[in-house]
C-alpha positions in Angstrom: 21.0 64.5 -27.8 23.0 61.1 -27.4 21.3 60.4 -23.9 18.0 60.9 -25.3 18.4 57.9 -28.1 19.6 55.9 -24.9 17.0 56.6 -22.5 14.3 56.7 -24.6 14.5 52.9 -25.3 15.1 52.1 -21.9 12.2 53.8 -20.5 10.0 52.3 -23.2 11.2 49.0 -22.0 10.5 49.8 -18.3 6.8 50.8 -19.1 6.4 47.7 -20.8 7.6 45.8 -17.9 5.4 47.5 -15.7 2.4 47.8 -18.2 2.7 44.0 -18.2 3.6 43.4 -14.7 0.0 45.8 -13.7 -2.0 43.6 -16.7 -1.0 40.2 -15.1 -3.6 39.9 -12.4 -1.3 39.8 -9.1 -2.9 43.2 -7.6 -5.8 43.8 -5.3 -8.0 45.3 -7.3 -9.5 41.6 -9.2 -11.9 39.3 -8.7 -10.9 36.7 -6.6 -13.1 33.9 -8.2 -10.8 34.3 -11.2 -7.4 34.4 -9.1 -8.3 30.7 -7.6 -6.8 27.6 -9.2 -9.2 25.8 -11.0 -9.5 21.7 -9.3 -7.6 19.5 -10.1 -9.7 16.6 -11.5 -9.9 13.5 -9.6 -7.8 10.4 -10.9 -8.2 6.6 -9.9 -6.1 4.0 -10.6 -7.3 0.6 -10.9 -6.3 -2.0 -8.0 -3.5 -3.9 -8.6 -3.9 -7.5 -10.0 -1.1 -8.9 -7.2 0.6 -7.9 -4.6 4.4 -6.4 -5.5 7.2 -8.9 -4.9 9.0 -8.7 -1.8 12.5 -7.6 -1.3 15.6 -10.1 -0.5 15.4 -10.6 3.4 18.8 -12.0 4.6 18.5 -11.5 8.3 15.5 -13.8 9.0 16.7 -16.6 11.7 15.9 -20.0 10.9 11.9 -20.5 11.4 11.1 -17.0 11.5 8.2 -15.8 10.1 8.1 -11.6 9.8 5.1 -9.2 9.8 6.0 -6.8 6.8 5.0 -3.2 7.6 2.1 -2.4 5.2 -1.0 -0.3 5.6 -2.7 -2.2 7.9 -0.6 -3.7 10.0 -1.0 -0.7 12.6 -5.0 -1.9 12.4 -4.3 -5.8 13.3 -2.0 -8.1 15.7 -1.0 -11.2 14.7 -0.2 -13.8 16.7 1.3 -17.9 17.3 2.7 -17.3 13.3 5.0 -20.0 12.6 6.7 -21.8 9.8 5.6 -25.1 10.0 5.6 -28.6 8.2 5.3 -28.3 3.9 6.2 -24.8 4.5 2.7 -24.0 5.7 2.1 -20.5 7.4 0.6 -20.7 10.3 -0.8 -18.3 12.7 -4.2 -16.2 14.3 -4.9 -12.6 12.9 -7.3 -10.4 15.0 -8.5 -6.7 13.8 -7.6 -4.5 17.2 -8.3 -1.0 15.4 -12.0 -1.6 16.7 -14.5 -4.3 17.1 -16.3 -5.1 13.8 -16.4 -8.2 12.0 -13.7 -9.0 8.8 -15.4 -9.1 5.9 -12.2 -9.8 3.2 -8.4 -10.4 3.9 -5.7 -11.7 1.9 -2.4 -12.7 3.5 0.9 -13.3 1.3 4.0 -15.3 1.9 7.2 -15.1 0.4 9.2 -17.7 1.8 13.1 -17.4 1.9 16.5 -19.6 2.1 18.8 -19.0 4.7 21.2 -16.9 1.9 18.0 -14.7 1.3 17.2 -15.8 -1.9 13.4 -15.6 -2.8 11.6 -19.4 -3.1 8.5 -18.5 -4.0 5.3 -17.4 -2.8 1.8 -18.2 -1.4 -1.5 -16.2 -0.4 -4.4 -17.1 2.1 -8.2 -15.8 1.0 -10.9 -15.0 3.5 -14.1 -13.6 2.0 -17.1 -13.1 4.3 -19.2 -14.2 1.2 -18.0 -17.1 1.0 -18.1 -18.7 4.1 -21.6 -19.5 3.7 -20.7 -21.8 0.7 -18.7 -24.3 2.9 -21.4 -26.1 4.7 -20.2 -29.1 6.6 -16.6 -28.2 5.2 -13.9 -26.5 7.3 -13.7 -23.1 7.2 -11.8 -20.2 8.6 -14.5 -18.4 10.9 -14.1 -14.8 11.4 -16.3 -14.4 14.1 -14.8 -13.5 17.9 -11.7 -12.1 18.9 -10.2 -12.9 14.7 -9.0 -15.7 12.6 -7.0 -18.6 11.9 -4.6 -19.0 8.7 -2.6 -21.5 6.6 -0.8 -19.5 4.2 0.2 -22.1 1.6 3.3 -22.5 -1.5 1.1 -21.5 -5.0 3.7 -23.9 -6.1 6.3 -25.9 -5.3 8.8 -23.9 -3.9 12.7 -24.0 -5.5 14.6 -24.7 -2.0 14.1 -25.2 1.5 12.6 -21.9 3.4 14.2 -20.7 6.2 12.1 -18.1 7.2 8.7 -16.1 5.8 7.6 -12.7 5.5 4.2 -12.1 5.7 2.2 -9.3 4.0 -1.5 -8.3 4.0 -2.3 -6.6 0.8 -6.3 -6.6 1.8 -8.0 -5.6 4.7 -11.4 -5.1 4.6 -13.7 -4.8 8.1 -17.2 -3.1 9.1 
């Protein structure tokens, strides 16, 4: 009699289980439209306003003037870059993933002491737009094998740089 009051609640507990375990959809016998995950909704973030800030560099030599790894650096070469005079950025970007025209790029600076302390920053705009709008003025032309910049200080700059690193937040070809 004692093993009866025992096993009777343990084998209403283990038809439960498997009562519950049969209910929960994870046989054969269902419907598979029902078994698939429902989508996932799609989500969009809105662009950044600015590029992030840069990271200390401490191992630029003295007039260097670094390509950062970014996502489109793998779709461009860039070429003669040099820190020159009024801590100008200089140098000639061409698009080598294939042979369309640039239509919008945006190249940032962030220029650095020789201790690796940030100085500030500066950005060069190219818009296909607006090229139009500079009639008889000098303009960057995109047209052939890429471009020349002048990446500029936004302001004046805290210290003397010692080197650059160069970003390109936007990329944008045919």
């Amino acid at each position: 009699m004692r093993l009866s009051r025992i096993t009777a609640p343990a084998v209403l507990a283990a038809l439960t289980l498997a009562l519950v375990t049969a209910c929960g959809g994870s046989g054969s016998g269902g419907d598979k439209a029902e078994d698939a995950p429902s989508p996932a909704p799609s989500v969009s973030f809105a662009a950044p306003k600015q590029a992030a800030a840069p990271a200390a560099y401490r191992k630029l030599a003295k007039g260097e003037v670094r390509l950062e790894q970014g996502p489109f650096t793998d779709r461009v070469k860039v070429t003669g870059s040099a820190l020159g005079a009024g801590s100008a950025v200089t140098g000639h970007l061409a698009v080598t993933s294939d042979v369309s025209e640039l239509i919008a790029l945006e190249l940032s600076a962030a220029y650095y002491d020789a201790d690796g302390n940030l100085l500030g920053t500066g950005s060069f705009q190219y818009a296909e737009e607006g090229h139009d709008d500079h009639k008889g003025a000098h303009a960057p032309a995109a047209e052939g094998p890429g471009i020349d910049f002048k990446v500029q200080p936004k302001a004046p700059l805290t210290g003397t740089p010692a080197g650059a690193v160069l970003s390109i937040p936007v990329l944008v070809n045919e």
